[in-house]
C-alpha positions as CSV (number, residue, x, y, z in Angstrom):
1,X,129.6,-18.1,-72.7
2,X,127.5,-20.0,-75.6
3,X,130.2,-22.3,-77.2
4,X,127.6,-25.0,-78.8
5,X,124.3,-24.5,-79.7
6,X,121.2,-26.0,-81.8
7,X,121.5,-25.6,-85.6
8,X,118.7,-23.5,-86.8
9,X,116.5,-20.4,-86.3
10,X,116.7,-19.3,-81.8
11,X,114.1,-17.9,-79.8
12,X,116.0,-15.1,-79.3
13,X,117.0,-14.2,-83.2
14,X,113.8,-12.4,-83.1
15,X,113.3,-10.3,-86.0
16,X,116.0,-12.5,-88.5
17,X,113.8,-15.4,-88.1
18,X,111.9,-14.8,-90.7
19,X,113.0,-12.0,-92.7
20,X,115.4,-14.7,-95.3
21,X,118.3,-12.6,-95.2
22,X,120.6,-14.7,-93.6
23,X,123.1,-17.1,-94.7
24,X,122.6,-21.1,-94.9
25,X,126.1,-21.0,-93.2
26,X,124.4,-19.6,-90.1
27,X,121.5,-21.3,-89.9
28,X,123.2,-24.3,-89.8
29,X,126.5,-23.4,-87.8
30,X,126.0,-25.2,-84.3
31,X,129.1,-23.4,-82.4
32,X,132.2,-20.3,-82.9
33,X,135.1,-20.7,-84.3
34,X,138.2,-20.3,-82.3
35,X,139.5,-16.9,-81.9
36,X,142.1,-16.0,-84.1
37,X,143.6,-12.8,-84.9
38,X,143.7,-10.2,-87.5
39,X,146.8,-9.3,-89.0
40,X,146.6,-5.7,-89.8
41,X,149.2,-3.7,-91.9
42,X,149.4,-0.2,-91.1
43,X,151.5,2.7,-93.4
44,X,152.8,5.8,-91.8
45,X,151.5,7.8,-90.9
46,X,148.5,5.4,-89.8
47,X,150.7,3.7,-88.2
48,X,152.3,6.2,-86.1
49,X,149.0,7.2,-84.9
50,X,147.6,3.6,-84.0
51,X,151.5,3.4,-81.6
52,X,150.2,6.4,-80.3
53,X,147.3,5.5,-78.9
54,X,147.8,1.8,-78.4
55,X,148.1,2.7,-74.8
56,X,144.4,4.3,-74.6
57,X,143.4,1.3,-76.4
58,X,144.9,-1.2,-74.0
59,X,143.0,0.6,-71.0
60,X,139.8,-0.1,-72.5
């Protein structure tokens, strides 16, 4: 996997190269931040659904 790369427009951004629309952070962002995760908050009955199927999730 990428983890540091050359600040700037790629070769392979193709069509975004030119177009403007994206941000000065990206242009000049030379690697990913590390993973962290989200912390989601649920109400029933959401929540009841997402335990549920949290175990077809997981075999994804």
């Amino acid at each position: 996997m990428i983890s540091v790369f050359d600040s700037g427009f790629l070769f392979g951004d193709g069509v975004w190269e030119g177009c403007g629309f994206t941000m000065a952070s990206c242009r000049s962002s030379t690697g990913f931040q590390p993973y962290s995760p989200a912390a989601v908050s649920l109400k029933n009955p959401l929540m009841e659904l997402a335990k549920e199927y949290e175990p077809n999730y997981q075999a994804l």
